[in-house]
C-alpha positions in Angstrom: -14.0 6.7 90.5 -11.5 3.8 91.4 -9.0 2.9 89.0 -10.1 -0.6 89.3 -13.4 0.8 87.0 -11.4 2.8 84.7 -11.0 1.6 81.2 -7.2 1.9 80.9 -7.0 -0.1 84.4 -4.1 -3.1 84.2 -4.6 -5.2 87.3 -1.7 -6.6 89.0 -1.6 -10.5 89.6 -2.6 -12.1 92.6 0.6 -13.1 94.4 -0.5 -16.9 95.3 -1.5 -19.7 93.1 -4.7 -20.2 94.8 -6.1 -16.9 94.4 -5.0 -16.6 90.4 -8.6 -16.8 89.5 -9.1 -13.1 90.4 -6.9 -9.6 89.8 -6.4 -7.1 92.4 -7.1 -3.3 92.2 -3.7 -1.5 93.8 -5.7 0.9 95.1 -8.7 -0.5 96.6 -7.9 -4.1 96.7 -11.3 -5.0 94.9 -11.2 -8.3 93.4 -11.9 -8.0 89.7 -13.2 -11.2 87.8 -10.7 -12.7 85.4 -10.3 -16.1 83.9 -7.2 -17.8 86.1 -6.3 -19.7 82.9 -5.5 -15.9 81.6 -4.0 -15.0 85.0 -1.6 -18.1 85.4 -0.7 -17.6 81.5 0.9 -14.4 82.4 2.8 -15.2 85.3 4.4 -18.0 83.1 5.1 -15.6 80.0 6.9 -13.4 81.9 9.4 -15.6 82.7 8.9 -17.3 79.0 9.4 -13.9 77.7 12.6 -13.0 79.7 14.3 -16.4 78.8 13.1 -15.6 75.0 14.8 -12.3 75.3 18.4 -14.1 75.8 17.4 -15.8 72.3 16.3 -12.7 70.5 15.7 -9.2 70.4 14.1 -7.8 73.3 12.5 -5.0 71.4 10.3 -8.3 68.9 9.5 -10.1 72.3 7.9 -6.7 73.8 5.7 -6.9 70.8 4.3 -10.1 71.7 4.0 -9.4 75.1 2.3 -6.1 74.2 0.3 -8.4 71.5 -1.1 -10.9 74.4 -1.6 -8.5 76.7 -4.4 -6.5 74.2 -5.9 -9.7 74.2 -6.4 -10.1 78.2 -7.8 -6.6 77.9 -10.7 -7.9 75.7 -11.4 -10.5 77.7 -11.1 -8.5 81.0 -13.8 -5.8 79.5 -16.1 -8.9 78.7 -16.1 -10.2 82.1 -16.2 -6.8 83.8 -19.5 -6.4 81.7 -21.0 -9.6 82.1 -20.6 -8.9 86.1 -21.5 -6.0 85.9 -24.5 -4.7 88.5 -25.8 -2.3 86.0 -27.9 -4.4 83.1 -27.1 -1.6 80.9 -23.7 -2.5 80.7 -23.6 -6.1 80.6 -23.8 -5.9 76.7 -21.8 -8.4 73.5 -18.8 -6.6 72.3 -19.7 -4.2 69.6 -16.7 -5.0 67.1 -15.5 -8.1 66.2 -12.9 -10.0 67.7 -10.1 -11.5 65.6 -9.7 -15.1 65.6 -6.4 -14.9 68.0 -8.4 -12.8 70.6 -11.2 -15.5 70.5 -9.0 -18.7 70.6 -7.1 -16.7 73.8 -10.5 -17.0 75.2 -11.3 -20.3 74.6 -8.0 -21.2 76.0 -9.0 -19.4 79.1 -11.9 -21.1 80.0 -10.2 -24.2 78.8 -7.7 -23.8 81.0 -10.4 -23.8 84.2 -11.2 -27.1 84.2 -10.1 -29.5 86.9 -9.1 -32.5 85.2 -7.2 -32.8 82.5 -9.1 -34.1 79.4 -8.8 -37.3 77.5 -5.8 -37.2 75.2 -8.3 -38.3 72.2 -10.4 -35.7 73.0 -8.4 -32.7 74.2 -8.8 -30.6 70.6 -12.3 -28.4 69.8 -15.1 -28.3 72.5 -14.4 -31.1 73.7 -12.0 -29.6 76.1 -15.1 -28.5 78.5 -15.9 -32.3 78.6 -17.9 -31.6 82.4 -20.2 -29.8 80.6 -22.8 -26.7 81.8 -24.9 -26.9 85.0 -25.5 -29.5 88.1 -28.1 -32.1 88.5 -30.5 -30.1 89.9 -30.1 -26.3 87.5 -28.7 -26.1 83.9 -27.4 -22.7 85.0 -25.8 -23.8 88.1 -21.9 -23.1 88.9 -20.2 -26.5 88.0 -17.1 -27.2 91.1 -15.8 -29.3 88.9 -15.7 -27.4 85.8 -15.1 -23.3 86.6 -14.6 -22.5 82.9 -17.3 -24.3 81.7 -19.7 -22.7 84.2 -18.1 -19.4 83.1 -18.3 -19.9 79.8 -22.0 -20.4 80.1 -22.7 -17.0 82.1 -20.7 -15.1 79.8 -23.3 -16.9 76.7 -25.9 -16.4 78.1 -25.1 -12.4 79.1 -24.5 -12.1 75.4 -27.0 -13.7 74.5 -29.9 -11.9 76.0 -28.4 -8.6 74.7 -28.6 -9.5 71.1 -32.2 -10.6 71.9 -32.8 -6.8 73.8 -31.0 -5.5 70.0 -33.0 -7.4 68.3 -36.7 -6.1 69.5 -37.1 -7.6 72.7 -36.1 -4.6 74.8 -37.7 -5.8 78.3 -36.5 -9.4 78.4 -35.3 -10.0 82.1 -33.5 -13.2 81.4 -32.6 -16.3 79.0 -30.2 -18.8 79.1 -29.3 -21.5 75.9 -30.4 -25.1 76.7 -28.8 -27.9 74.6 -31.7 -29.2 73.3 -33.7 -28.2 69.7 -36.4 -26.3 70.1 -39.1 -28.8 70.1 -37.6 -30.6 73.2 -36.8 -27.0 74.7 -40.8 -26.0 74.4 -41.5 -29.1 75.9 -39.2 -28.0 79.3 -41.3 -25.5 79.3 -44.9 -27.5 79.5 -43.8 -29.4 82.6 -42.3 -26.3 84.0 -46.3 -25.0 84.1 -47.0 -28.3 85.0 -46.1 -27.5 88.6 -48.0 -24.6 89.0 -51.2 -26.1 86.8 -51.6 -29.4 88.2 -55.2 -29.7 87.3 -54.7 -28.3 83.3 -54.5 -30.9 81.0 -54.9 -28.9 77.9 -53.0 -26.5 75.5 -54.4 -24.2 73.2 -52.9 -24.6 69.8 -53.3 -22.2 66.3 -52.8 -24.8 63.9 -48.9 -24.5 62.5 -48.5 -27.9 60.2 -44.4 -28.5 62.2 -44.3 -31.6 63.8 -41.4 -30.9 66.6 -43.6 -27.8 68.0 -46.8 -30.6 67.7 -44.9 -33.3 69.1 -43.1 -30.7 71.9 -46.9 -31.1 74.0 -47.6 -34.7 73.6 -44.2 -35.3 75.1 -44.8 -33.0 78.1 -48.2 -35.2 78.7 -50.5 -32.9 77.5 -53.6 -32.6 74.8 -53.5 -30.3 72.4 -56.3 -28.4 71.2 -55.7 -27.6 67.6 -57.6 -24.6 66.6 -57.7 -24.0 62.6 -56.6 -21.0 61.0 -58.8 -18.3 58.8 -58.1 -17.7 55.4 -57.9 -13.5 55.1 -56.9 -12.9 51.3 -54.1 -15.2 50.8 -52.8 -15.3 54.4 -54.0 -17.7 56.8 -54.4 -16.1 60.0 -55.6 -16.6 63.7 -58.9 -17.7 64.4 -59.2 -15.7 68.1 -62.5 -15.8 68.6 -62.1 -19.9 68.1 -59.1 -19.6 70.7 -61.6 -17.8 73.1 -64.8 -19.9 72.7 -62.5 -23.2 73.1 -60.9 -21.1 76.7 -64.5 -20.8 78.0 -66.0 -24.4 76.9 -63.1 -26.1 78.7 -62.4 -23.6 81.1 -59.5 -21.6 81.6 -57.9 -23.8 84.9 -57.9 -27.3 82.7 -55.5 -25.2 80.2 -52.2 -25.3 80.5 -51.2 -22.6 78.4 -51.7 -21.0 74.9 -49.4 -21.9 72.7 -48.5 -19.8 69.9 -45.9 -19.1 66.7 -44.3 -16.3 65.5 -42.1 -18.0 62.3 -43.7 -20.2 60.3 -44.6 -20.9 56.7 -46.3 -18.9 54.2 -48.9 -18.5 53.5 -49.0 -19.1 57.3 -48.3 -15.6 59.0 -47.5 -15.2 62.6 -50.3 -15.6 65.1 -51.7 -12.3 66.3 -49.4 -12.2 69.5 -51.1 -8.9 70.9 -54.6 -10.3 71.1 -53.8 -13.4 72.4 -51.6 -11.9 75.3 -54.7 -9.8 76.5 -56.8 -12.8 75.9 -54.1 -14.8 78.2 -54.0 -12.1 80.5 -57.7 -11.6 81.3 -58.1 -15.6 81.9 -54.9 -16.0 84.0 -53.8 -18.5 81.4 -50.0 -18.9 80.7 -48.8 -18.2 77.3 -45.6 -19.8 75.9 -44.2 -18.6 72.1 -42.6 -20.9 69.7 -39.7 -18.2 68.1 -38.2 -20.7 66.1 -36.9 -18.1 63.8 -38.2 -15.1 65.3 -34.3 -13.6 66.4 -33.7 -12.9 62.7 -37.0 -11.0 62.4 -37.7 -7.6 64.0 -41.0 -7.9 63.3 -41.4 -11.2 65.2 -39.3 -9.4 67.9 -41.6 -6.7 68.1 -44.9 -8.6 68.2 -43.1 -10.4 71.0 -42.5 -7.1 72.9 -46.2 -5.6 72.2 -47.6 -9.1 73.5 -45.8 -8.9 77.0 -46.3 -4.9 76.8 -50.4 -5.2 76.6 -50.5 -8.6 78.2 -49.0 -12.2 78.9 -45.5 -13.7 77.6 -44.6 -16.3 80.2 -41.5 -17.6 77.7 -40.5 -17.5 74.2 -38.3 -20.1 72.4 -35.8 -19.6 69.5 -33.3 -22.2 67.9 -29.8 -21.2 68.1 -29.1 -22.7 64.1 -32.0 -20.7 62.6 -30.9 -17.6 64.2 -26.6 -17.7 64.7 -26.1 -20.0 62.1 -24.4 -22.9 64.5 -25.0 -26.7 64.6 -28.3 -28.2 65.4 -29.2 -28.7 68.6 -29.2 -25.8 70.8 -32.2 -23.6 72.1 -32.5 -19.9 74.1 -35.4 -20.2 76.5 -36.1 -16.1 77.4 -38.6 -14.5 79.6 -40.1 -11.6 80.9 -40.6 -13.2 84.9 -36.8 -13.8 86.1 -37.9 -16.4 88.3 -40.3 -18.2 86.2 -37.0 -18.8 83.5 -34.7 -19.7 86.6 -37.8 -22.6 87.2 -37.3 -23.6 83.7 -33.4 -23.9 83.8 -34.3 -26.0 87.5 -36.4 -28.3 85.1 -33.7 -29.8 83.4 -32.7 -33.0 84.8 -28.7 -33.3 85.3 -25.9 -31.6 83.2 -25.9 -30.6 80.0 -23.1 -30.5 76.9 -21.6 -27.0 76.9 -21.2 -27.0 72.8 -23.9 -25.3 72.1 -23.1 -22.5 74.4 -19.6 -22.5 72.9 -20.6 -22.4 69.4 -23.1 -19.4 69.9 -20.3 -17.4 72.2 -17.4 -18.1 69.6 -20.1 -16.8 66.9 -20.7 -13.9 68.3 -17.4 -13.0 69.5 -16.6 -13.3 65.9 -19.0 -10.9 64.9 -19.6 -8.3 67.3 -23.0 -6.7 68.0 -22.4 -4.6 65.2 -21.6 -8.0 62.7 -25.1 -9.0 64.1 -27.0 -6.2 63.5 -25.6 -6.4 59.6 -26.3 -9.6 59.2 -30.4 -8.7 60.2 -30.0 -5.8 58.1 -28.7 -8.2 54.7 -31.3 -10.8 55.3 -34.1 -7.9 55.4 -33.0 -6.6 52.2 -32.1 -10.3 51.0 -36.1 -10.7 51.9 -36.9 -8.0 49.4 -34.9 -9.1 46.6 -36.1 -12.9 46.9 -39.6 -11.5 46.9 -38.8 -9.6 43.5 -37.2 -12.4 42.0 -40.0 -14.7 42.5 -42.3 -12.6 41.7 -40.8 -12.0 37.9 -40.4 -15.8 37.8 -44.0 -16.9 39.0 -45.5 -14.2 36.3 -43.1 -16.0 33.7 -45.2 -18.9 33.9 -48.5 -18.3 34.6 -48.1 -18.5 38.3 -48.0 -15.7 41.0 -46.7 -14.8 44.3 -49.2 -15.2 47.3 -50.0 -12.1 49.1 -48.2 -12.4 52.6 -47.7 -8.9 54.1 -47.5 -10.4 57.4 -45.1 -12.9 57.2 -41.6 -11.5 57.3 -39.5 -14.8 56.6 -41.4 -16.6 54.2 -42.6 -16.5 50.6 -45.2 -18.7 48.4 -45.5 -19.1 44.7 -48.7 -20.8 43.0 -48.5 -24.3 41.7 -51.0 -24.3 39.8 -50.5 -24.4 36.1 -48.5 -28.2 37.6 -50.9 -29.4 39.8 -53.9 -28.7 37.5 -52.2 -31.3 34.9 -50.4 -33.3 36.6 -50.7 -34.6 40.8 -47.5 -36.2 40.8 -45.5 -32.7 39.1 -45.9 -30.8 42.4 -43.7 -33.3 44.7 -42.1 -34.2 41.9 -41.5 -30.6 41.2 -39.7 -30.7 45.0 -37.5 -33.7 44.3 -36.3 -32.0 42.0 -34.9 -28.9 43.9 -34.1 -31.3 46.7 -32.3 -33.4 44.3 -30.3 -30.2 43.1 -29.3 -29.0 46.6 -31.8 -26.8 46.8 -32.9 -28.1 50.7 -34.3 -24.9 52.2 -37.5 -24.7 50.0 -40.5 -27.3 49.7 -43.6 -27.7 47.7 -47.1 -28.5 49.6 -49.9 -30.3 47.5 -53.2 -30.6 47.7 -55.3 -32.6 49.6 -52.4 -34.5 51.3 -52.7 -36.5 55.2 -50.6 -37.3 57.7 -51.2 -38.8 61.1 -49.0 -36.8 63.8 -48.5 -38.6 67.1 -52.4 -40.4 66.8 -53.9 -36.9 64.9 -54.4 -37.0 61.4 -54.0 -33.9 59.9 -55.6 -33.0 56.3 -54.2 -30.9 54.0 -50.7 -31.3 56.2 -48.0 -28.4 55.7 -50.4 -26.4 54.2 -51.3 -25.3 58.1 -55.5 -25.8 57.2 -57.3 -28.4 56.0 -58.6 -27.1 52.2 -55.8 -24.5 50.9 -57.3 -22.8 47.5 -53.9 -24.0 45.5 -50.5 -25.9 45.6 -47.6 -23.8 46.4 -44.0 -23.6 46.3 -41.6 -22.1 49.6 -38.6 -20.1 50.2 -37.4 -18.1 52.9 -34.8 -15.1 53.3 -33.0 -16.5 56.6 -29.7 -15.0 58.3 -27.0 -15.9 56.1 -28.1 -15.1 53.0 -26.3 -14.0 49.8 -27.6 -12.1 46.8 -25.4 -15.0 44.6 -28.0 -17.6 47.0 -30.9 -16.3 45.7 -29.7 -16.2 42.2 -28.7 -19.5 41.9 -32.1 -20.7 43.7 -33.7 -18.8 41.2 -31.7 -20.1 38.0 -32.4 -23.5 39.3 -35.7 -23.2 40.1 -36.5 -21.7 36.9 -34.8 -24.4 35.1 -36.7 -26.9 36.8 -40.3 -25.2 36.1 -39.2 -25.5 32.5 -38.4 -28.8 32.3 -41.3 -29.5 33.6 -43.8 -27.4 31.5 -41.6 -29.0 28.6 -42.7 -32.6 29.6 -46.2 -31.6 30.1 -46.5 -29.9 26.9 -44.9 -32.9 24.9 -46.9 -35.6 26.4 -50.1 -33.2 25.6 -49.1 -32.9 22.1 -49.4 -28.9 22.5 -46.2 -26.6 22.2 -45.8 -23.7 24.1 -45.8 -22.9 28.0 -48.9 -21.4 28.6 -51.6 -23.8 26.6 -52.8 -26.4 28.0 -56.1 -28.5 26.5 -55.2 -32.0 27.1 -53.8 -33.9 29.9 -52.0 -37.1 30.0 -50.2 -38.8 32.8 -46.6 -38.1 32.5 -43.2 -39.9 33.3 -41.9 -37.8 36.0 -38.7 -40.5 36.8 -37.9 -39.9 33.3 -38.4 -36.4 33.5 -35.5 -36.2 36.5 -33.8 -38.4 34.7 -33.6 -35.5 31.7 -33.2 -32.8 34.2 -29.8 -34.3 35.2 -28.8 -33.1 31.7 -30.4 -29.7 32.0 -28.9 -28.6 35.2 -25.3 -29.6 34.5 -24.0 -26.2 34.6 -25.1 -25.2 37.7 
C-alpha cells in the first residue's frame, strides 16, 4: 500500500505557489486533493508560529500547531473520500465535527475563490458570492470559483450517503438544487420533456399541496388528477384508475406518473411498488415527490422496492423538511446516473451556493451517526405524539384516525366542533396558529379552492367528500418530547375553550352533551382564549 493511502499519512506541501492546491506523496509523488486555502494556511503558520515562539513559550505554540494540524487531517480524510474511486468509501464523517474543525473548513473553501468579496458582504455564506455551477450544468466546476465548485462536490458526496443510510441503498447519484421542491419537480418535467416531445400529460394521485400541483402547470403540462380511495380511514391509491386513465390516453401522450410518498393524513403514501411495475410495463417515466420522505425509513424503503421491482426515474426531497436548514433548497436523486446529470444540465445558469453550504455545515455538525439519531428520536417522537393524541381525542369525544400507513402524519376527529358549529373548526386553527402552534392545521368540510384554473372540492382533505373534519400534526426531524407536550397542553386548552363557548351559548353544561345549537361568537371566544393560554 502507498503511504499516500495510509491513514496516518501527512503530506508534504507543494514547493510553489501555483501548485498549493494539491499535496504530494514523498514516496510516489501522487497528487492528493486538498483545499489550497488549507495548504497556503500552513505555509504561512509556520513562519507565524516560529515568530510567535520568540513571544512565548514554544512548548503552548506546538499545541496550536498540533491543534490546526488535527483539523487539516479531518478535512484531508473528507476529500480523500469524496474522491475516492470506490463508492463504498465516499461516505459523511461518522462523528461530529466541532465547530472549529467546521469553520477551518469553511475557511478553506473560502479561501478558493478568485476575487476577493465585497467588504459588506465578506462575513457568512456570502463569502462564495460566484455561486455553484456554469450556465450550461448546476454541477459544473466554476473557474472562477474553485471552492465554491468544491464545496458543492463534497455536498453532494455527503449528501447521497445519508440518502443510501437512510433506505435508499442503490441511488447512483443526487446533487442539491437551490430551488424548493415544487420548482425542483418542475426541472424535472422539462428534463422528460426532451425525451417525450409528444406527451402532454401527467398522471397525478390526488395530494391536496399546491407547490407539487403547481410544479406541472409550470413545466407546460396537464395534469390528470386521479382521486384517491377511502380504505378504512386512510385514503389510498386508486391504481386501477391510474391504469385505465394510461390506456384511454395512451401511454406516449404521458409524460410521466407522478407520485407522493409524505403527505397528510389521513392521506397515506401512494402505493410506490405497484405503480413502478405499472410504469415499467408502459415505458412511462415515473418521478416521486419526497418532500419529507429522508426523515422516514419507511418512505425510503418504498422508494427502494419501487426502483427494485420497477421504474424510479427521480425522487425529490426538500432540504428544510429533512436537515432542518432554511427554505429553499432541494436534492434531486436517481437511480439512472445520466438521466440526474440531464437534470443538473436543465438548469439555466448558476446557482447560489447557500443551500449547499447550509446542508454540508449541518451535517458536518452532526456526523452520520448525529443523523441517524435524529431519525431514530423523531420515530419514537412519532410514537409518543400518537399516544398523546390519542388520550386527548378520547377526552373529548373525538378519536384518532386509523393511519397505519402514514409514517409522518397524524389526524384527530372534529367532530363534536364541526357538528355545532362550521365556523369552530377554522376557528379552532386560528387558534393554534395564533398560539404558535404553525406545524398543525385543521381541514373542514365541504371547502373549495381553485388551483391554477382547477377547482378542487373538499381541498386539503386530498378527496372530494371526507366522512369528518379533522385536526393535523406530524412527528418531523427535530422534535422534542417538551414539543409535543406543549402542543398538546395548548391544544387541549384550546378544545376546551371551545367546548366551553359552545356549551354556554347552548344553555347545557358539561362537555359531552350537546341538544341545542346556537351560532356562537368565535372573535370573542379568541378574544377569551388570550386569557386562558397566558401561561404557556
Amino acid at each position: 500500500m502507498c503511504k499516500c493511502e495510509r491513514k496516518d499519512f501527512v503530506p508534504s506541501v507543494c514547493r510553489t505557489v501555483r501548485a498549493a492546491s494539491c499535496v504530494r506523496a514523498p514516496s510516489c509523488g501522487r497528487r492528493v486533493g486538498l483545499c489550497a486555502g488549507t495548504v497556503a494556511a500552513a505555509v504561512m503558520n509556520r513562519e507565524n508560529f516560529a515568530a510567535g515562539e520568540r513571544l512565548v513559550s514554544p512548548a503552548y505554540v506546538r499545541q496550536g500547531c498540533e491543534a490546526r494540524r488535527s483539523h487539516e487531517h479531518l478535512i484531508r480524510l473528507l476529500l480523500e473520500k469524496v474522491r475516492s474511486c470506490r463508492p463504498s468509501r465516499r461516505r459523511a464523517p461518522t462523528r461530529a465535527w466541532r465547530p472549529v474543525t467546521v469553520a477551518a473548513a469553511w475557511l478553506a473553501l473560502a479561501d478558493l475563490l478568485l476575487s476577493t468579496p465585497f467588504s459588506l458582504v465578506e462575513a457568512g455564506r456570502n463569502q462564495f458570492i460566484h455561486g455553484i455551477g456554469r450556465s450550461g450544468d448546476i454541477s459544473a466546476v466554476q473557474p472562477k470559483a474553485a471552492g465554491s465548485s468544491l464545496l458543492n462536490k463534497i455536498t453532494n458526496s455527503l449528501v447521497l450517503d445519508i440518502i443510501k443510510l437512510a433506505g435508499v441503498h442503490t441511488v447512483t447519484n443526487c446533487f442539491v438544487v437551490p430551488m424548493a421542491t415544487g420548482m425542483s419537480l418542475t426541472l424535472c418535467f422539462l428534463t422528460l420533456r426532451h425525451k417525450r416531445p409528444e406527451a402532454k400529460y401527467i398522471i397525478w394521485p390526488r395530494i391536496d399541496q399546491k407547490s407539487c400541483f403547481k410544479s406541472m402547470i409550470t413545466a407546460g403540462f396537464e395534469p390528470v388528477v386521479i382521486e384517491n380511495v377511502l380504505e378504512g380511514d386512510e385514503l389510498r391509491t386508486d391504481l386501477e384508475a391510474v391504469e385505465a386513465k394510461i390506456r384511454e390516453l395512451g401511454p406516449e401522450s404521458i409524460l410521466c406518473v407522478h407520485s407522493t410518498t409524505s403527505c397528510f393524513a389521513p392521506r397515506v403514501p401512494d402505493r410506490l411498488e405497484e405503480l413502478a411495475v405499472m410504469c415499467a410495463n408502459y415505458g412511462i417515466p415515473h418521478i416521486v415527490n419526497n418532500a419529507y420522505g429522508v426523515q422516514s425509513s419507511k418512505c425510503m424503503h418504498l422508494i427502494q422496492q419501487g426502483a427494485r421491482v420497477g421504474r424510479v426515474d427521480a425522487f425529490v426531497q426538500s432540504l428544510d423538511k429533512n436537515f432542518m436548514v432554511p427554505v429553499g433548497g432541494a436534492i434531486i436523486a436517481g437511480f439512472n446516473d445520466s438521466f440526474i446529470q440531464e437534470i443538473s444540465k436543465m438548469y439555466p445558469g448558476r446557482a447560489s451556493a447557500s443551500p449547499s453550504l447550509d446542508v454540508l455545515i449541518t451535517l458536518l455538525s452532526l456526523g452520520s451517526n448525529g443523523y441517524k439519531k435524529l431519525l431514530k428520536e423523531r420515530k419514537e417522537m412519532f410514537s409518543y405524539l400518537s399516544s398523546q393524541l390519542k388520550k386527548l381525542s378520547e377526552a373529548y369525544n373525538e378519536r384518532l384516525l386509523h393511519t397505519p400507513h402514514n409514517p409522518i402524519s397524524l389526524a384527530v376527529t372534529l367532530k363534536t366542533l364541526d357538528e355545532h358549529c362550521d365556523k369552530a373548526v377554522t376557528q379552532l386553527g386560528s387558534m393554534l396558529f395564533t398560539r404558535q402552534v404553525s406545524g398543525a392545521r385543521v381541514v373542514p368540510l365541504g371547502s373549495v379552492q381553485t388551483v391554477s384554473g382547477y377547482a378542487f372540492t373538499g381541498f386539503m382533505s386530498h378527496t372530494n367528500s371526507y366522512p369528518c373534519a379533522y385536526l393535523n400534526a406530524a412527528s418531523a426531524i427535530g422534535m422534542k418530547t417538551q414539543d409535543v407536550d406543549l402542543f398538546i397542553k395548548r391544544l387541549d386548552k384550546c378544545l376546551k375553550t371551545v367546548k366551553k363557548e359552545q356549551n354556554k351559548e347552548s344553555g347545557v353544561s358539561g362537555i359531552d352533551n350537546y341538544d341545542e345549537t346556537k351560532e356562537v361568537d368565535m372573535n370573542e371566544m379568541a378574544l377569551k382564549l388570550d386569557n386562558v393560554l397566558l401561561d404557556t
